[in-house]
C-alpha positions in Angstrom: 3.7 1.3 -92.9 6.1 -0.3 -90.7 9.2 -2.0 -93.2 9.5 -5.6 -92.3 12.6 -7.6 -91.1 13.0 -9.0 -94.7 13.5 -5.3 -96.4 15.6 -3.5 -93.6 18.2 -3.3 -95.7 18.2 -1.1 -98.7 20.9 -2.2 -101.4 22.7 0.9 -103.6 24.8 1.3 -106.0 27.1 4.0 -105.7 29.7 5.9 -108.1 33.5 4.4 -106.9 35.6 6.5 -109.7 35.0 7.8 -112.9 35.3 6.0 -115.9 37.6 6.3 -118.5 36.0 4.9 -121.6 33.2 2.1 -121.1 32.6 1.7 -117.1 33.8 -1.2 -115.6 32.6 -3.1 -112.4 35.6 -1.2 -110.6 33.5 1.8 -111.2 31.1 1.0 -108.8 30.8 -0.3 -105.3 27.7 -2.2 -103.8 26.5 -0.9 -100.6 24.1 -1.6 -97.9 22.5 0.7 -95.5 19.1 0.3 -92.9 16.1 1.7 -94.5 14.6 4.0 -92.5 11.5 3.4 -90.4 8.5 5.4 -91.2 8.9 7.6 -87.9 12.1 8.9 -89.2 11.0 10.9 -91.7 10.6 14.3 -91.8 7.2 16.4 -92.5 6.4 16.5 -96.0 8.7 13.5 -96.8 8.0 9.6 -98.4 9.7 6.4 -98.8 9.5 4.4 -102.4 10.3 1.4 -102.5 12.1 0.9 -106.5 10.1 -1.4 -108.5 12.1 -0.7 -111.9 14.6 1.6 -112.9 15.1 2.8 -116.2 18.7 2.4 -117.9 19.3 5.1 -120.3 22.8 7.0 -122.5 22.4 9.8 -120.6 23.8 7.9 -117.1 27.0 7.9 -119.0 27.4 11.4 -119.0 26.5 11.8 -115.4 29.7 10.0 -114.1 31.6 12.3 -115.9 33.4 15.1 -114.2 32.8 18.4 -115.7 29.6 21.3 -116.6 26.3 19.7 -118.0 23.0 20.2 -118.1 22.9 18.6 -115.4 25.4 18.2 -112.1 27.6 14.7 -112.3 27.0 11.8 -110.0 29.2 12.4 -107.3 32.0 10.2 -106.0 30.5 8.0 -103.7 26.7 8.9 -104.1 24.3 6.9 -105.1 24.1 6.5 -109.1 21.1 8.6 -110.6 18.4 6.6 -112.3 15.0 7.9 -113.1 12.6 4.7 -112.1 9.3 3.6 -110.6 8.3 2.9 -107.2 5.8 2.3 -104.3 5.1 4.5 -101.5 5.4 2.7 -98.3 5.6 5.1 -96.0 4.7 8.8 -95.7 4.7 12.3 -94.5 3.4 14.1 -96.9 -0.5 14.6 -97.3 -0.6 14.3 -101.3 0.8 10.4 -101.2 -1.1 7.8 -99.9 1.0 4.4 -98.5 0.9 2.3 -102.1 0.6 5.2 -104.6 2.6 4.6 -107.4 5.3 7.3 -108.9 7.8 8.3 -110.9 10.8 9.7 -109.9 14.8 10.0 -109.6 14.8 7.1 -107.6 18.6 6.2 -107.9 20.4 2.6 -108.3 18.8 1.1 -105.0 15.8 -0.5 -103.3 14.4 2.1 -101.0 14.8 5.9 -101.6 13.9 8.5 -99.2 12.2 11.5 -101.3 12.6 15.1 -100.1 9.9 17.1 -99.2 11.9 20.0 -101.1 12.0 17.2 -103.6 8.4 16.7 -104.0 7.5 20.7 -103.9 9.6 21.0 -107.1 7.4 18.3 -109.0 10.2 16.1 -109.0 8.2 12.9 -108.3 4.5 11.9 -109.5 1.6 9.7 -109.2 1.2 7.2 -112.2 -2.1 5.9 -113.2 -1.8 2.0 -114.4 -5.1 2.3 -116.2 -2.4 4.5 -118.7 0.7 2.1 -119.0 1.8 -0.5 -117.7 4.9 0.6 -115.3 7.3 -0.2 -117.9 5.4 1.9 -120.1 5.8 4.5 -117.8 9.9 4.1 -118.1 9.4 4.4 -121.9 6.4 6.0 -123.8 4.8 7.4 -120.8 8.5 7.9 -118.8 11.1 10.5 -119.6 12.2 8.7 -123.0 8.8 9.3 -124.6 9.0 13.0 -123.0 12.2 13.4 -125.0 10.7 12.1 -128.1 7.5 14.4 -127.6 8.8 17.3 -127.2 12.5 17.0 -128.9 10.4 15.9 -132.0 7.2 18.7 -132.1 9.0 21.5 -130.6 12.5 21.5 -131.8 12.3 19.4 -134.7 8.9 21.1 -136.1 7.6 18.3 -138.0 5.5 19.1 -140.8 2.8 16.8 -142.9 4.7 15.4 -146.0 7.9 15.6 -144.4 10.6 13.1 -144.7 12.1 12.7 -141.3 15.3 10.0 -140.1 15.7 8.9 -136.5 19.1 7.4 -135.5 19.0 4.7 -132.5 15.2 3.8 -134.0 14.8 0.9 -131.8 15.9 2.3 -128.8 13.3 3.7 -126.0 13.4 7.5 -127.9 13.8 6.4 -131.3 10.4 4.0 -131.4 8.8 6.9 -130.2 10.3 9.5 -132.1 9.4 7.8 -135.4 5.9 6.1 -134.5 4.8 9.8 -133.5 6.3 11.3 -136.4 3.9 8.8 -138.7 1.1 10.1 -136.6 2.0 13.4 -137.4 2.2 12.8 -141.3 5.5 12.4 -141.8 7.8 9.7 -144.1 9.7 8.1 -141.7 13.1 6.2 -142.3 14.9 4.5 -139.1 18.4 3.7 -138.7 19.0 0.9 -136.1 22.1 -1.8 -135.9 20.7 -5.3 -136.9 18.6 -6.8 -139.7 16.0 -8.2 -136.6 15.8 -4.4 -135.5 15.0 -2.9 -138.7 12.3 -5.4 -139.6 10.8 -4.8 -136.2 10.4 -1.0 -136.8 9.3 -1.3 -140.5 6.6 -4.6 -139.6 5.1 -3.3 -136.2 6.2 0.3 -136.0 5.2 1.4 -139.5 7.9 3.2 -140.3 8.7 3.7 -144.3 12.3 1.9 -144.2 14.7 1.3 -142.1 19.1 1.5 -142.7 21.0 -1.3 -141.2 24.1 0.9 -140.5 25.7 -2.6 -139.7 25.4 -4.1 -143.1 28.3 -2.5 -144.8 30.6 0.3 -145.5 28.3 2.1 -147.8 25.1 1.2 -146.6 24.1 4.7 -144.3 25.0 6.4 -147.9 23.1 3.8 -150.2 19.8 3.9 -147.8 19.6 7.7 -147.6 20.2 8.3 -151.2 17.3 5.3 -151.9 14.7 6.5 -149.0 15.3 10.1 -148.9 15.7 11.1 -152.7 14.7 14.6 -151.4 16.5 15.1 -148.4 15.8 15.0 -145.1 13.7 17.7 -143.9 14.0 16.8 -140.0 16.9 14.7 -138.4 16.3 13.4 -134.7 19.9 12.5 -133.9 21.0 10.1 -130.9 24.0 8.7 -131.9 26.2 11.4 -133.6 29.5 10.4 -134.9 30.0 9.3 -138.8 26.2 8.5 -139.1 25.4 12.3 -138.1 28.0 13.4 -140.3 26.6 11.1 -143.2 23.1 12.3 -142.6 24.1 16.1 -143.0 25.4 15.1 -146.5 21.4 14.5 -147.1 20.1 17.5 -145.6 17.0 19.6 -147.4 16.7 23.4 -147.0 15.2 24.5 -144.5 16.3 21.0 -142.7 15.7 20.5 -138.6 18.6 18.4 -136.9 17.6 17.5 -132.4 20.6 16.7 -131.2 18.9 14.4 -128.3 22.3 11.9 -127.6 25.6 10.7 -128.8 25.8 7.1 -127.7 28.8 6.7 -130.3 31.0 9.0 -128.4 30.0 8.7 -124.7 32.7 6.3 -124.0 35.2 7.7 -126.2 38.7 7.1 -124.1 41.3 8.2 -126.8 41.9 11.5 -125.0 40.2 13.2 -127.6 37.1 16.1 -127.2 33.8 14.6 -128.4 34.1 14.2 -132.0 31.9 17.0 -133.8 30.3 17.0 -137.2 32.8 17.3 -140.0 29.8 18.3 -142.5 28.6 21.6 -140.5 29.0 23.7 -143.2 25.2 21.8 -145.1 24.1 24.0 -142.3 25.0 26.9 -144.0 24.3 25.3 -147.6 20.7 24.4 -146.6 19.4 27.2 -144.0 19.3 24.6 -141.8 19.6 24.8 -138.0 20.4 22.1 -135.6 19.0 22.4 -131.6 19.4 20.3 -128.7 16.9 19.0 -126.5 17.4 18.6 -122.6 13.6 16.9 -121.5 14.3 18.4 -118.0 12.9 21.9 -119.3 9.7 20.6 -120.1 8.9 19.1 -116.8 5.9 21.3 -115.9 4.2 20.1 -119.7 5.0 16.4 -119.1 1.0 15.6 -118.4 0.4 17.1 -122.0 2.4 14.6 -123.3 1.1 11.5 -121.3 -2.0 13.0 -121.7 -1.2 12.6 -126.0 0.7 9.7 -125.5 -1.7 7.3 -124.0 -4.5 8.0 -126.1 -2.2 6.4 -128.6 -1.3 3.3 -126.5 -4.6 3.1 -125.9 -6.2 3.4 -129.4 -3.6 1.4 -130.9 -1.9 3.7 -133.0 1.6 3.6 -131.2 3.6 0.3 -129.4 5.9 0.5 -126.6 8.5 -2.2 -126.4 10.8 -3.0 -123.4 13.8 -5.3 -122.3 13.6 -6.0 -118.9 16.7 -7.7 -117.2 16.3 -9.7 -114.3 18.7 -9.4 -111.3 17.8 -6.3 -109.5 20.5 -3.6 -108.1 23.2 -6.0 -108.1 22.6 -6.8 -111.8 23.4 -3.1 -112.2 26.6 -2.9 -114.2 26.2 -5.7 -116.8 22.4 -4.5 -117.7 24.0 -0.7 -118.4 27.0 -2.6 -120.5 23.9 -3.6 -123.0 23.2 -0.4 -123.8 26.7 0.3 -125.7 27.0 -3.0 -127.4 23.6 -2.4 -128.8 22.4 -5.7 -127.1 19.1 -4.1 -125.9 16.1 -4.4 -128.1 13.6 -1.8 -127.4 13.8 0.6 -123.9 16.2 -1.0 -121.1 14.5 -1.5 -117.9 15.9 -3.0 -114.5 13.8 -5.0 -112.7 14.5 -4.1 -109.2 11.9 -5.6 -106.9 11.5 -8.8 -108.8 
């Protein structure tokens, strides 16, 4: 396929500094550069046009400088974002022009995908008979990945279990919590708003749900009310006071996936990231807490879509997203939504409009 006039130019987003504390528009720089024609590419390689991108915590640890699971954003490169996109032109004999994938598509409107790239598994074909393609960002994208396999194989739920999830109407937590009813578990949600916690509690199904908004004592009041036994398994992706609140509840034998700590990503007193005060219920309760990195469990993602849409489809499990408008250039202020707690269900960029 031949790119027309009207999309030679392929908009990006790229990394300017690093930020200190919540990123600011002087973090980033908006770039333009030709998209290449179709005879440019190498053997084995595509071109994908972005259709959405998915906004998620974890970009905020990618600008920083430093060891991660995962190698930082480089000065100057184009910001990471896992999204979906369009094949419109290629050189590789398993992608058709107009295929649909997923992939690490990056803040921008045309990305050139490797052929090393796609030998690795690090793009694939969706099916929109599954999931819509915002779906495929949340339930069916990496944030239900997370929840899968952060919740069944390092959280270990159990039938009668009484498990929390922190962030509960965010893009892991609605997951996390819906599967976890599946599963046979008592589920109690902690989001930030009255609107949020009726949403998870009316059409999730959760048990309860804590508005850590609504006062001082609230996180203590709503665990000691909806988890008079403890709290068997904690999925965590917030951390701060509420994690340190939550280990005051903990049952033996408890399960704590750390997934995220959205409270501390844009911490810019100077400090370390602020660790749990209350370790020592570890101790107390024989309980363990694990982290989850969905990376290592790329090769069993089509287990979990596999699970996962059967539940879409049957009715059992709801996928909620907030798509903003705008495309790359709307870049910075849709991210920002993400700390305020603005977003209501998994935050999507529309890029291609």
């Amino acid at each position: 396929m031949t790119i027309t006039a009207a999309a030679s130019i392929n908009r990006q987003i790229r990394l300017a500094s690093r930020p200190t504390g919540l990123p600011t528009s002087e973090n980033w720089r908006l770039t333009e550069e030709s998209v290449p024609d179709a005879s440019e590419l190498a053997d084995g390689e595509l071109l994908v046009r972005t259709l959405a991108l998915s906004l998620d915590p974890a970009m905020r640890g990618w600008m920083n400088e430093g060891k991660s699971y995962i190698p930082p954003v480089g000065i100057d490169e184009v910001m990471r974002a896992g999204g979906i996109g369009r094949v419109v032109a290629s050189k590789n004999p398993s992608f058709a022009v107009g295929d649909e994938v997923s992939a690490l598509l990056g803040v921008q409107e045309f990305a050139r995908i490797r052929a090393e790239d796609v030998r690795r598994g690090a793009l694939f074909k969706i099916d929109r008979q599954l999931g819509t393609a915002t779906q495929w960002l949340n339930v069916l994208g990496m944030p239900g990945m997370t929840a899968y396999f952060g919740l069944l194989d390092v959280g270990e739920p159990q039938a009668g279990n009484t498990l929390v999830v922190s962030g509960a109407a965010g893009a892991v937590g609605q997951t996390v919590g819906q599967l976890a009813k599946i599963k046979g578990c008592r589920v109690v949600g902690i989001a930030g708003g009255k609107a949020k916690c009726d949403w998870v509690v009316s059409e999730l199904g959760f048990d309860a749900c804590i508005d850590y908004k609504a006062g001082q004592s609230a996180m203590r009041d709503g665990l000691k009310q909806y988890c008079p036994d403890g709290v068997d398994v904690y999925f965590d992706n917030v951390g701060g006071e509420i994690l340190d609140i939550v280990m005051t509840r903990l049952a033996r034998g408890a399960r704590i996936v750390i997934c995220g700590a959205i409270s501390q990503y844009n911490n810019d007193s100077g400090t370390a990231v602020a660790g749990p005060k209350n370790y020592l219920s570890l101790l107390v309760n024989r309980a363990r807490m694990e982290g989850i990195v969905v990376f290592d469990y790329a090769s069993r993602y089509p287990e979990a879509v596999a699970e996962l849409a059967g539940y879409l489809a049957n009715g059992r499990m709801k996928s909620k997203e907030d798509v903003i408008a705008g495309g790359v250039p709307a870049f910075h202020d849709a991210l920002l939504k993400l700390f305020s707690g603005e977003n209501f269900g998994k935050l999507v960029l529309d890029v291609a409009g």
